[in-house]
C-alpha positions in Angstrom: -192.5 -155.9 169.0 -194.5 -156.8 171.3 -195.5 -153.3 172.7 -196.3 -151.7 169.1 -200.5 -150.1 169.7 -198.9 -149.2 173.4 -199.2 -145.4 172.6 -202.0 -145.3 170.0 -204.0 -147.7 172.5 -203.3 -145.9 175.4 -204.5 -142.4 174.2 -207.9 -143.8 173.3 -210.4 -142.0 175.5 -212.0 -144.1 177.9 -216.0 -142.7 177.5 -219.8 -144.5 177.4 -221.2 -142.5 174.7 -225.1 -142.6 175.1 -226.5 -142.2 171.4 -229.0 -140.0 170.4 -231.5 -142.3 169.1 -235.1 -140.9 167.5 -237.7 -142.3 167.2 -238.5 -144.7 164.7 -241.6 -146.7 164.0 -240.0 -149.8 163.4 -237.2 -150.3 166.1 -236.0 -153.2 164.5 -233.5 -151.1 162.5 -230.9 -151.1 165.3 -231.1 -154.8 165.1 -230.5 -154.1 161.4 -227.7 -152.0 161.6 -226.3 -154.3 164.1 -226.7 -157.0 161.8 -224.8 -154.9 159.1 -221.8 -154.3 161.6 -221.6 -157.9 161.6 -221.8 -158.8 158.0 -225.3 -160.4 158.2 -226.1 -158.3 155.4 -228.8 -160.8 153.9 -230.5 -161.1 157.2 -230.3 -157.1 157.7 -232.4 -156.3 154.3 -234.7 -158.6 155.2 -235.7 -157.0 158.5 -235.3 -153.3 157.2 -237.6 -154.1 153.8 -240.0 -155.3 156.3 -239.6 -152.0 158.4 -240.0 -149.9 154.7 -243.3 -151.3 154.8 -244.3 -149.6 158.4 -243.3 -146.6 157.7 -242.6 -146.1 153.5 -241.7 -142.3 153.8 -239.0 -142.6 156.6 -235.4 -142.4 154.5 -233.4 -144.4 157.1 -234.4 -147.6 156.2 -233.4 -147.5 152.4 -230.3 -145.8 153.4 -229.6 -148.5 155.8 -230.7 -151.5 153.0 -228.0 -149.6 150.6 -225.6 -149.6 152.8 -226.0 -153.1 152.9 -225.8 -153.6 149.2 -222.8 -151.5 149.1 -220.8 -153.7 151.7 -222.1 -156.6 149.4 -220.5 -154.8 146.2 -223.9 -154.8 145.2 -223.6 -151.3 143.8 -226.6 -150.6 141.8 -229.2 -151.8 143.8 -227.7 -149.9 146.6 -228.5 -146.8 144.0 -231.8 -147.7 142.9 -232.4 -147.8 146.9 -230.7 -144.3 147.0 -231.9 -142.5 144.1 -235.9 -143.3 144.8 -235.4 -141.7 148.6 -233.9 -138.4 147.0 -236.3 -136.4 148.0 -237.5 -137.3 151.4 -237.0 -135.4 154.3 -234.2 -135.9 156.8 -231.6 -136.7 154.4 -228.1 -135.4 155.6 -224.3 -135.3 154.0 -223.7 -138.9 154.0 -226.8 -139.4 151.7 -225.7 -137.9 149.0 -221.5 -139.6 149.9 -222.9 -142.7 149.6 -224.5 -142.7 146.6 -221.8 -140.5 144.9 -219.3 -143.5 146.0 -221.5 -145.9 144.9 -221.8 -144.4 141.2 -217.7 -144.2 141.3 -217.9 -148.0 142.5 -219.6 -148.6 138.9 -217.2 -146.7 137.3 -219.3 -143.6 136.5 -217.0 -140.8 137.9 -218.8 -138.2 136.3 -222.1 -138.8 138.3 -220.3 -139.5 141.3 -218.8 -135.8 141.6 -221.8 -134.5 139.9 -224.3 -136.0 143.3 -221.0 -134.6 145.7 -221.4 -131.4 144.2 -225.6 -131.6 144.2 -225.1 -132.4 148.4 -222.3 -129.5 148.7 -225.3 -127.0 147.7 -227.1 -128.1 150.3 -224.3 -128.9 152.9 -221.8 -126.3 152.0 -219.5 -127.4 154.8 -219.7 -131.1 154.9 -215.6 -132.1 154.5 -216.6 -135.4 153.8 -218.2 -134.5 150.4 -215.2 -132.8 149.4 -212.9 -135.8 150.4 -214.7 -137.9 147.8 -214.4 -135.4 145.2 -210.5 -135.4 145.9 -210.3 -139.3 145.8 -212.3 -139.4 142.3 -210.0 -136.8 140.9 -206.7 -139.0 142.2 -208.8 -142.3 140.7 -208.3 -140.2 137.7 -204.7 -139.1 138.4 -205.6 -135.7 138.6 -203.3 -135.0 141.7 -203.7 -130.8 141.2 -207.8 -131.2 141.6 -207.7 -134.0 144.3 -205.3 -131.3 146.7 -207.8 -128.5 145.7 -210.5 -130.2 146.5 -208.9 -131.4 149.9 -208.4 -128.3 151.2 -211.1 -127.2 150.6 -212.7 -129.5 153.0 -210.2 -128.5 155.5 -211.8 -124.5 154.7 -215.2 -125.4 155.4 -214.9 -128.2 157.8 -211.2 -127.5 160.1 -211.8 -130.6 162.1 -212.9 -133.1 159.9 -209.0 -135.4 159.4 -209.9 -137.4 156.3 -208.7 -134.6 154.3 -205.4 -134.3 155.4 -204.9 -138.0 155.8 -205.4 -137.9 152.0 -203.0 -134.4 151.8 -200.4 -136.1 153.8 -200.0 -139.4 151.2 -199.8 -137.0 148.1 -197.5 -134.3 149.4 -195.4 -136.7 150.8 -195.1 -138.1 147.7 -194.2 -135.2 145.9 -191.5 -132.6 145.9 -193.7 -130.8 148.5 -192.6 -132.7 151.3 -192.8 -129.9 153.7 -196.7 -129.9 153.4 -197.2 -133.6 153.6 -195.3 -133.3 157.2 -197.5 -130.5 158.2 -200.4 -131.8 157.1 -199.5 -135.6 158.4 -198.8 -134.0 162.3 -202.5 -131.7 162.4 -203.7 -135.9 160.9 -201.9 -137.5 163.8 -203.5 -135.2 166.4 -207.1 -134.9 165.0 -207.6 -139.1 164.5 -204.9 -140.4 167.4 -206.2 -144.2 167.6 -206.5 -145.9 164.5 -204.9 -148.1 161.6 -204.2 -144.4 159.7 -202.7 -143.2 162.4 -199.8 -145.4 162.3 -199.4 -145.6 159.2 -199.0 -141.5 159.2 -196.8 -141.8 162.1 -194.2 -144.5 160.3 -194.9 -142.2 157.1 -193.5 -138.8 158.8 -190.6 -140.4 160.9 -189.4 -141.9 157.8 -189.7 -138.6 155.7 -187.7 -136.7 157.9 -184.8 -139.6 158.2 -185.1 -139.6 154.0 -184.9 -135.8 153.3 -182.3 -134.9 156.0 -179.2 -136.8 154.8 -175.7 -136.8 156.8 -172.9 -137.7 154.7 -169.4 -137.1 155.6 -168.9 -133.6 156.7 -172.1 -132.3 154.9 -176.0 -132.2 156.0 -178.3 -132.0 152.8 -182.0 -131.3 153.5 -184.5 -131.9 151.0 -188.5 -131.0 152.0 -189.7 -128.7 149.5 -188.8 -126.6 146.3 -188.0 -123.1 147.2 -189.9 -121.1 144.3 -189.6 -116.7 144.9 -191.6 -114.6 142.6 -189.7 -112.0 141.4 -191.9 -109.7 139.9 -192.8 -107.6 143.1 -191.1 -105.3 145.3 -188.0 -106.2 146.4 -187.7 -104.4 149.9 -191.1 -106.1 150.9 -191.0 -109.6 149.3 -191.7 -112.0 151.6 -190.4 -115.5 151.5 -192.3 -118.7 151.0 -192.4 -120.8 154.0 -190.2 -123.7 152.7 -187.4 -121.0 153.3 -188.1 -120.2 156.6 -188.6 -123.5 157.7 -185.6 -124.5 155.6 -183.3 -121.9 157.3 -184.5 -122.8 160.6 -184.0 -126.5 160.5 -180.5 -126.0 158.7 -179.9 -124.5 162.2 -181.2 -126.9 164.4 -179.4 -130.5 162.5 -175.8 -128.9 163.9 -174.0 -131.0 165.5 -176.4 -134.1 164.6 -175.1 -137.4 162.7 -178.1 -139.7 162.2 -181.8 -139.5 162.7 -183.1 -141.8 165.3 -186.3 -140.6 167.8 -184.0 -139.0 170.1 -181.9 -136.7 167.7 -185.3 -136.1 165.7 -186.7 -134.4 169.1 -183.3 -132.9 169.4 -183.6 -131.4 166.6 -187.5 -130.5 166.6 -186.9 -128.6 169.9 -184.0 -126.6 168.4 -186.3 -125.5 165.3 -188.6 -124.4 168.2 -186.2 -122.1 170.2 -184.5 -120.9 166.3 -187.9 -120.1 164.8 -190.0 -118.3 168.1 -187.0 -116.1 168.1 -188.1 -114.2 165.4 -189.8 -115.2 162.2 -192.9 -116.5 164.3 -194.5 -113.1 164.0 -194.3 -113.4 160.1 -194.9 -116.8 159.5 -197.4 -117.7 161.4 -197.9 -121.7 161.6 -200.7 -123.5 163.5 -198.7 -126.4 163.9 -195.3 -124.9 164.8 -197.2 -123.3 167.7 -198.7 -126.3 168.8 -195.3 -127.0 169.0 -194.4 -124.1 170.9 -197.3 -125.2 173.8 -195.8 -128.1 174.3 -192.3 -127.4 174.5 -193.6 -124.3 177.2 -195.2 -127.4 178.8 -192.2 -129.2 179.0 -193.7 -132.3 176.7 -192.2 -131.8 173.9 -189.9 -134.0 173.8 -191.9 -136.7 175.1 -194.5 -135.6 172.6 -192.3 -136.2 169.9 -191.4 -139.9 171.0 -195.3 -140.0 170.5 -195.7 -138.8 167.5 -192.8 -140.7 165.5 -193.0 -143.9 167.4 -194.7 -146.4 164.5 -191.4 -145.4 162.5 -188.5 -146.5 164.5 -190.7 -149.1 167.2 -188.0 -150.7 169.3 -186.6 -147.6 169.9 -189.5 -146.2 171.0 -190.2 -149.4 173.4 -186.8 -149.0 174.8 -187.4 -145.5 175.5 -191.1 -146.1 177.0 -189.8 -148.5 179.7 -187.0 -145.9 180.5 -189.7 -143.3 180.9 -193.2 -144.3 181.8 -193.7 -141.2 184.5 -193.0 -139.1 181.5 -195.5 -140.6 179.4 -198.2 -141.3 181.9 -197.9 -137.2 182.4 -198.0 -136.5 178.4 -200.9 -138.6 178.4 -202.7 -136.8 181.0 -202.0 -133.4 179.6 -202.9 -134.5 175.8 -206.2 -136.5 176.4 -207.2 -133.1 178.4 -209.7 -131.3 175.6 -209.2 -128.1 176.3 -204.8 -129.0 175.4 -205.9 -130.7 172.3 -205.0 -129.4 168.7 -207.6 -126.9 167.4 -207.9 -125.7 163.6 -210.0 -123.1 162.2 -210.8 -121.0 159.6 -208.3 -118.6 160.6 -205.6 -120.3 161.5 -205.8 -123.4 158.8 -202.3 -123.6 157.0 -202.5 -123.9 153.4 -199.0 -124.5 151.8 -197.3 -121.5 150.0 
């Protein structure tokens, strides 16, 4: 397919970005870290051991020279480089995820949660630190601890899409496909213009043509494990969202046959009107009411041909050609900041 970055390219924001450079006593190091970008990472050593000697108490240059050991597998020179700048001043979040991943590159998993955990007392909210925590615990095929530690990233740090790009491959992997979608969309929008992105975006398409099944005269839908406890009261039990969302897109596949992009988007704007009718008010879901914005804005539809289009691509290329004034005025609304997706604290959706 000839066509198949169009969307993902075309959403890329067009900006000069001026960076924020201090001041360092050896400027050589951008040359350096230029050098690393390119894989000169021999040459880039060179130059920053040289740059150590200027100024031995500035961090950046041994953090630069490990990251240069790291790209060359080098992994324990990249810690000895690490580990000797410890306590110098300066030294931010990705200090301390470096060396962790380089101690899980020598297969020391233990030390490598132990320094995450040692920079998440000093960062508290740095998402990253708990995204490697979550990929040691599924190196160790402890799924439960990898999701914890996942969301809790997403708690302290709503913005940061790593953690639900990881969320999104494990949910949709389990029963818990519900989540995986969820978590797969707020991805999507947070992290619109890379590899990951399409992969997600071929990922959820084909999760939704795999758990809603037309056979004969029958429609089977299988997202997520419906689970009530039944110990409380009665009268006031509330449902688990896997019902609601269940009911609601029972509602919305009538009268479907087959998933493609355009009955998906039929049916995605049916769950809309079904669930802001009424359940809304109790189930409260950041993503449903992004949703709910663009449907108001009448882009939902063209939003969903967006969002799916890695999973069904010469559909999507047929229907781009058929519909470039539609797109060209999606675009403009979603590259707008103030229309893009925001999670918080408060309105993060955990799965229940």
């Amino acid at each position: 397919m000839k066509n198949k970055l169009i969307l993902f390219t075309a959403l890329c924001f067009i900006v000069t970005i001026q960076a924020q450079k201090r001041e360092f006593k050896c400027q050589d190091i951008y040359k350096a870290a230029k050098l690393i970008d390119e894989g000169r990472y021999d040459e880039s050593i060179a130059i920053l051991k040289e740059c150590e000697k200027t100024d031995p108490t500035d961090y950046a240059y041994p953090y630069e020279m490990a990251l240069a050991y790291t790209h060359k597998e080098e992994y324990q020179k990249a810690i000895d480089q690490l580990e000797k700048i410890k306590n110098y001043a300066g030294i931010e979040a990705d200090f301390y995820q470096l060396l962790g991943n380089n101690y899980d590159y020598v297969k020391n998993p233990k030390k490598a949660i132990a320094t995450y955990e040692e920079g998440l007392v000093k960062f508290p909210n740095a998402g990253r630190l708990y995204l490697e925590k979550g990929v040691v615990y599924e190196s160790q095929d402890n799924y439960v601890e990898a999701i914890l530690s996942y969301q809790k990233g997403m708690e302290v740090d709503p913005m940061y899409p790593s953690n639900y790009y990881r969320a999104t491959l494990l949910y949709l992997n389990s029963r818990n496909k519900l989540a995986g979608l969820m978590y797969g969309e707020i991805f999507v929008n947070l992290e619109r213009t890379t590899k990951r992105t399409q992969k997600i975006s071929e990922l959820l398409y084909n999760t939704y043509k795999n758990s809603i099944q037309f056979k004969d005269n029958e429609i089977k839908i299988d997202l997520c494990d419906i689970l009530i406890d039944g110990s409380g009261d009665v009268k006031n039990l509330k449902l688990p969202f896997c019902a609601i969302y269940g009911k609601n897109l029972s509602l919305s596949v009538l009268g479907q046959k087959e998933i493609t992009l355009k009955s998906l988007s039929e049916i995605r704007t049916a769950f809309i009107k079904n669930y802001f009718k009424d359940d809304f008010k109790q189930y409260p879901n950041v993503v449903l009411e992004y949703q709910k914005t663009l449907f108001d804005a009448g882009l939902l539809d063209t939003y969903n041909e967006y969002l799916f289009q890695m999973g069904a691509q010469d559909e999507f290329s047929e229907w781009h050609t058929a519909n470039k004034d539609k797109m060209d005025q999606f675009v403009a609304w979603y590259t707008t900041p103030e229309n893009a997706l925001k999670i918080t604290k408060e309105n993060l959706y955990l799965p229940n």
